[in-house]
C-alpha positions as CSV (number, residue, x, y, z in Angstrom):
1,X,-95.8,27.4,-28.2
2,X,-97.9,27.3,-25.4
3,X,-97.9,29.7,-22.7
4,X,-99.2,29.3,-18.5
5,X,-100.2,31.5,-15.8
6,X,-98.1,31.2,-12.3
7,X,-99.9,32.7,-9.1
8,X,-98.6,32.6,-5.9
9,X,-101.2,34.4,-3.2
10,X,-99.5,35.8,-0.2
11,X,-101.2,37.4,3.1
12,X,-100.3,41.4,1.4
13,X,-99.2,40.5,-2.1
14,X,-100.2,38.4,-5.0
15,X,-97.1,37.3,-7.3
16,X,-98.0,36.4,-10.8
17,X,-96.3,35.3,-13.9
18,X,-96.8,34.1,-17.5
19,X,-94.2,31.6,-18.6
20,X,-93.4,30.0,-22.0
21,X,-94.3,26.0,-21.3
22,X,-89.8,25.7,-20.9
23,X,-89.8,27.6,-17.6
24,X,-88.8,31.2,-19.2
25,X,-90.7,34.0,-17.2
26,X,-92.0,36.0,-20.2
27,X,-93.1,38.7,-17.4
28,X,-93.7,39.1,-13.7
29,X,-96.3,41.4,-11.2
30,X,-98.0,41.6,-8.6
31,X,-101.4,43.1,-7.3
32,X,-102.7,43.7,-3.6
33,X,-104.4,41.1,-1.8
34,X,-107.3,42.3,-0.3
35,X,-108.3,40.5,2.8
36,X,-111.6,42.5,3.7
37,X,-115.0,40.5,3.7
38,X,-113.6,37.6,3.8
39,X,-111.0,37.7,0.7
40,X,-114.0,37.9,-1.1
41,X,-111.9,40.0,-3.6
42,X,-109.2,37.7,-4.2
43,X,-110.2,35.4,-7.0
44,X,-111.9,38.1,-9.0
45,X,-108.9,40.5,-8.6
46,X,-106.6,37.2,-10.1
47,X,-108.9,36.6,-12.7
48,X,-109.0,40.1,-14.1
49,X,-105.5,40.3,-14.4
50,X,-105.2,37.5,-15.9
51,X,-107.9,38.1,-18.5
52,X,-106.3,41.6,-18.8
53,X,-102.8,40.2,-19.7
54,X,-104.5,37.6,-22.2
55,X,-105.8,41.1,-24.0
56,X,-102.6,42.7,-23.2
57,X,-100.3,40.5,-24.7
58,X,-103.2,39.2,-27.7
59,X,-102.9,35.2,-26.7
60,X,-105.6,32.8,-27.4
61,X,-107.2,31.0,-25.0
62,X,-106.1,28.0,-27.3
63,X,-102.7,28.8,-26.9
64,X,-102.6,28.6,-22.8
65,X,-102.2,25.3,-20.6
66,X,-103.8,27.1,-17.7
67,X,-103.5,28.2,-14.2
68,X,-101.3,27.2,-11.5
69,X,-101.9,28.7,-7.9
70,X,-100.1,28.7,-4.6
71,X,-102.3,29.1,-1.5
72,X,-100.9,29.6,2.3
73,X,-103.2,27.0,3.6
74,X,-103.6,23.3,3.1
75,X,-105.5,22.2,-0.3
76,X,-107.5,19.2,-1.2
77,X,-107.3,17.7,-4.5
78,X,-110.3,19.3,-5.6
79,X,-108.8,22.6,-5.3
80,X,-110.8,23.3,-2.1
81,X,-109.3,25.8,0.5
82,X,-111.2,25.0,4.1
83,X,-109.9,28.0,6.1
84,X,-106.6,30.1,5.9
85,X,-105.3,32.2,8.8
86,X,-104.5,35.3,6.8
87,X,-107.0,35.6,3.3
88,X,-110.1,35.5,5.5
89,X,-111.1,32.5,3.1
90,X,-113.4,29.8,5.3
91,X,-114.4,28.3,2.5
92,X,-112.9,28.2,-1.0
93,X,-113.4,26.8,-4.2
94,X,-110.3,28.2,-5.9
95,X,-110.3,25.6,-8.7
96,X,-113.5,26.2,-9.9
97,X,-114.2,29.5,-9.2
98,X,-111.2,30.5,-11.2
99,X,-111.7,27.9,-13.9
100,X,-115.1,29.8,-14.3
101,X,-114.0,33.3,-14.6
102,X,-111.2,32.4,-16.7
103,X,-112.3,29.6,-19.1
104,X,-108.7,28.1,-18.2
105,X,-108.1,25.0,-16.9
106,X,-106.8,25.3,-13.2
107,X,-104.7,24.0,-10.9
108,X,-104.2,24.3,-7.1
109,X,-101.8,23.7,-3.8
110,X,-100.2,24.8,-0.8
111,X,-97.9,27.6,-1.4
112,X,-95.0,25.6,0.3
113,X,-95.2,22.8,-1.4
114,X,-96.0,24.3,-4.8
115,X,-92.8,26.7,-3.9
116,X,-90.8,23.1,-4.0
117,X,-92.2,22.1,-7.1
118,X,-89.8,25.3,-8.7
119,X,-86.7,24.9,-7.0
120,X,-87.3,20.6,-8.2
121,X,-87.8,22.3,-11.6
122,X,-85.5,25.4,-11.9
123,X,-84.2,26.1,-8.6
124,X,-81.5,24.5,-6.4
125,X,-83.0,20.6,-6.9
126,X,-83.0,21.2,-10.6
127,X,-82.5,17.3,-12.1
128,X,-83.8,15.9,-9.2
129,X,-87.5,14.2,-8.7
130,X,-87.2,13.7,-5.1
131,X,-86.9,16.4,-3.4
132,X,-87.5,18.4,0.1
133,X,-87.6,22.0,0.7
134,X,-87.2,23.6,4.2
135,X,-88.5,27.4,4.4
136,X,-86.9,29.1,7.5
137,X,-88.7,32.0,7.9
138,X,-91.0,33.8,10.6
139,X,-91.8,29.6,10.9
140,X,-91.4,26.7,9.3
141,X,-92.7,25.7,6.3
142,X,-91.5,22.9,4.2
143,X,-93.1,20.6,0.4
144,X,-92.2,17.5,-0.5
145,X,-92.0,16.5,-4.0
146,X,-91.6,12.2,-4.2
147,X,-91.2,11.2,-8.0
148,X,-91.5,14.7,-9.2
149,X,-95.2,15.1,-7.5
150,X,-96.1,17.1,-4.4
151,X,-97.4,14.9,-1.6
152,X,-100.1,16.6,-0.5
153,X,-102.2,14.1,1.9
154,X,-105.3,13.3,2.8
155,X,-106.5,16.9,4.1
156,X,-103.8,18.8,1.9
157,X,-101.6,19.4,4.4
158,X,-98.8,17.2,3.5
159,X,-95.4,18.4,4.0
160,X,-96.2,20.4,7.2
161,X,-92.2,19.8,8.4
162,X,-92.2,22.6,10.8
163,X,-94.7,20.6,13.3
164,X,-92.6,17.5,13.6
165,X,-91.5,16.9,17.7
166,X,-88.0,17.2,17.7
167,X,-87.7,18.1,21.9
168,X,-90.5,16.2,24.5
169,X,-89.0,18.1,27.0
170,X,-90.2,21.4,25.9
171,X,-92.6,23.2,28.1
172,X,-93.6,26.0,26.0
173,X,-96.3,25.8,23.7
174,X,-95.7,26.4,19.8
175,X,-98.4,28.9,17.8
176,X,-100.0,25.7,16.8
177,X,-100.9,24.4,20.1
178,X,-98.3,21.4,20.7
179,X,-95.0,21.7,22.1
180,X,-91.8,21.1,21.0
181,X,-92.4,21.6,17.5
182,X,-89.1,22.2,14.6
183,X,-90.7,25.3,14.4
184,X,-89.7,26.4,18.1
185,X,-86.4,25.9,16.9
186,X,-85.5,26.2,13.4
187,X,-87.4,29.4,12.5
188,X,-86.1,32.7,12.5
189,X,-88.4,33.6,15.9
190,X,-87.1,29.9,16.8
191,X,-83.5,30.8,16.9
192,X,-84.0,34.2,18.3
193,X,-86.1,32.1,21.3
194,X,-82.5,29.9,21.5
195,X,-80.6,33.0,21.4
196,X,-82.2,34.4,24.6
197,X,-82.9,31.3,26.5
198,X,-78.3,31.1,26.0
199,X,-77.7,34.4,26.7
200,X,-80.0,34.6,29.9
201,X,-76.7,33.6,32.2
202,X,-74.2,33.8,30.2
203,X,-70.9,34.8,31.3
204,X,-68.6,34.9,28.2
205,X,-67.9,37.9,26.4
206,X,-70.3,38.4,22.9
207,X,-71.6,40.7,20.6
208,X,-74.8,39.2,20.9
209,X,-77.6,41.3,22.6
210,X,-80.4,39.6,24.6
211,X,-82.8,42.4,24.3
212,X,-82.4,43.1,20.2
213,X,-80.9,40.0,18.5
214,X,-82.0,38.4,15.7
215,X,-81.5,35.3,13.6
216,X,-79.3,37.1,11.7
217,X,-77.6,38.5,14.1
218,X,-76.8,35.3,15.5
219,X,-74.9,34.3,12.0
220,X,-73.1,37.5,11.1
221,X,-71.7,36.7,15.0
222,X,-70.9,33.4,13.8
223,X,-69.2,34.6,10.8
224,X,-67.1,37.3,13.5
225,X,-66.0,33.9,15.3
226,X,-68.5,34.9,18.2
227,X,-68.1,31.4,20.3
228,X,-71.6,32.1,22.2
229,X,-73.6,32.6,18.9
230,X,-71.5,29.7,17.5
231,X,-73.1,27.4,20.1
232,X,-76.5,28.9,19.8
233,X,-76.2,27.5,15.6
234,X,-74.9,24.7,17.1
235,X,-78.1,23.9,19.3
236,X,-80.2,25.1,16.2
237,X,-78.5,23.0,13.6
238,X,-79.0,19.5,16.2
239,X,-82.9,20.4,16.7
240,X,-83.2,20.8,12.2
241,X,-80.6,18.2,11.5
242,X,-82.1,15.6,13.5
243,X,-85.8,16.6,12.6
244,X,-84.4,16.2,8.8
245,X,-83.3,12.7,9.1
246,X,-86.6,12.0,10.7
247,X,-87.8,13.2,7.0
248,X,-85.7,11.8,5.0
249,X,-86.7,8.3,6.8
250,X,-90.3,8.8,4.9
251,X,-89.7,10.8,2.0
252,X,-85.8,9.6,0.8
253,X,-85.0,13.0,-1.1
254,X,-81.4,13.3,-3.1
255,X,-81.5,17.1,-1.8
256,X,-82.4,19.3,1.0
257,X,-83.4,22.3,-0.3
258,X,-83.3,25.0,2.0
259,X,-84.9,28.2,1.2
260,X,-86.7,31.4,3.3
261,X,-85.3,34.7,5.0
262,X,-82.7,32.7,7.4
263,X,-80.8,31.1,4.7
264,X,-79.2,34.0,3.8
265,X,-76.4,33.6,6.2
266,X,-75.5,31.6,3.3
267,X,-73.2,28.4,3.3
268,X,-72.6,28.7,6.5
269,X,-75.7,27.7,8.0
270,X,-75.7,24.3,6.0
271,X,-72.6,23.7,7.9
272,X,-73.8,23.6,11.5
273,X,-76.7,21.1,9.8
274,X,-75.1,18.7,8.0
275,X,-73.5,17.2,10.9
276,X,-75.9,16.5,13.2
277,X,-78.3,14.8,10.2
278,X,-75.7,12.7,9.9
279,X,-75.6,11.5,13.4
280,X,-79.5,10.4,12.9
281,X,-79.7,9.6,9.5
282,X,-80.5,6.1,8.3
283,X,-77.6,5.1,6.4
284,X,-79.6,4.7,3.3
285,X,-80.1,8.5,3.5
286,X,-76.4,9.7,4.2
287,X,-75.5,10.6,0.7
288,X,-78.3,13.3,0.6
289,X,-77.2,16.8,-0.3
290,X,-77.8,20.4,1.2
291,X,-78.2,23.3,-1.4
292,X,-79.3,26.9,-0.7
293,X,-82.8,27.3,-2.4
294,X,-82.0,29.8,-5.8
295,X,-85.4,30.9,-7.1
296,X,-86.0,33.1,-3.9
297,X,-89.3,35.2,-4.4
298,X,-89.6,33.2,-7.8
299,X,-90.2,29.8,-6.3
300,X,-94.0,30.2,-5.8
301,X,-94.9,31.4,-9.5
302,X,-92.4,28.9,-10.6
303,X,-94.1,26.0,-9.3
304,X,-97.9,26.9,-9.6
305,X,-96.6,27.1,-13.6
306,X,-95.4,23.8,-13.2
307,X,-98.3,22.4,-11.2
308,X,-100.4,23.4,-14.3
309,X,-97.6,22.4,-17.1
310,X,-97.7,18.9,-15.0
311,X,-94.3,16.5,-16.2
């Protein structure tokens, strides 16, 4: 039996894992990630607890495949990190500084798309090997897996779905500097932006309120009947349907995976998105499906164990 080490480094927490080479999470933590001079602390902090749950749990070095990390930030092949926006990292050589202070074979990529590696794997695109995941959270964040491999591009920042154009029009600028982005849209800050922008005049009668709403309020209004928030999903669900078929022109998935804080609202939300991919999709691409993502908090240590197990 042969055993692997998941990590999956977020901006406050790092989740880890050690997994049988099957999948099965034989255990699960986390330790703090400490940003200060420069995440200095970050890969010795990771490589301590994994030596110490090597002791721990008496393994052999023989007996494990390796490392598999998820970083927020894009990752060349090499395993190089050139910047993140919330480690303090400028500069990292995350493959081989852990494959140095580990004696275990490493392996490295972004945290979105090594996130759609383990819903391909054990998640909602289980049996599939193409394969697109769509992270609605505080952005946009998406990974493609074509063939059961993560694109990951020239400067490791394949998959970056969330800075498509899907509006010309817009005027605003989104936090990455261009305008119009999916992100502007599609996000949970995205939809709350759409939320306000419809309830500025707005005459008919809602639950919605301008000042406090959130993505999820918008939903649980939808799930009332709430005709206002129902046409605020339905401008959210044109701008994310229509920037998916744009995708799926590229990348040809079987499934949309769609995962992060706003897909809570549950089946519903695939609803108002279906549609409107359909309108734009290539009909080559029509037969596509739309799943919830099911690994939730799991997906990152699930696919960095996978990026190391490899097929």
């Amino acid at each position: 039996m042969k055993y692997c080490f998941g990590v999956d480094i977020g901006g406050t927490t790092v989740k880890m894992g050690i997994f049988e080479e099957n999948g099965t999470i034989l255990d699960k933590w986390e330790i703090p990630t400490v940003v200060a001079n420069e995440g200095a602390a970050i890969l010795p902090d990771i490589a301590s607890a994994i030596n110490g749950k090597i002791t721990e749990r008496g393994l052999k070095k023989e007996e494990i495949a390796g490392i598999g990390v998820g970083v927020p930030a894009p990752v060349t092949s090499a395993g190089i990190v050139n910047g993140t926006a919330n480690l303090g990292w400028k500069y990292k050589e995350v493959k081989r500084e852990l494959e140095e202070s580990t004696g275990l074979r490493t392996e490295v990529g972004n945290d979105a798309n090594v996130a759609a590696l383990g819903e391909m794997w054990k998640g909602g695109g289980e049996g599939e090997k193409n394969v697109v995941m769509v992270t609605l959270g505080t952005g946009v964040g998406g990974g493609i897996i074509v063939d059961g491999k993560m694109l990951v591009g020239a400067h490791g920042a394949g998959g970056e779905i969330g800075h498509i154009c899907v509006n010309y029009e817009e005027t605003e600028k989104c936090g990455c500097g261009n305008k119009g982005c999916l992100e502007q849209y599609a996000s949970a800050t995205g939809i709350v932006r759409l939320a306000r922008r419809q309830l500025e005049n707005e005459t008919r009668s809602t639950i919605l309120d301008r000042e406090t709403v959130t993505a999820k309020d918008v939903f649980d209004a939808v799930k009332a009947g709430d005709e206002v928030a129902k046409d605020i999903a339905v401008t959210f669900g044109r701008y994310l349907g229509h920037g998916l078929a744009t995708i799926a022109a590229v990348a040809d998935p079987a499934v949309f995976v769609i995962g992060g804080g706003v897909s809570k609202a549950g089946e519903v939300l695939l609803s108002y998105i279906k549609e409107p991919y359909l309108e734009k999709a290539f009909f080559a691409h029509r037969d596509v499906r739309f799943v919830l993502a099911k690994l939730g908090n799991d997906a990152g240590i699930c696919g960095a164990a996978k990026l190391v197990l490899g097929d």
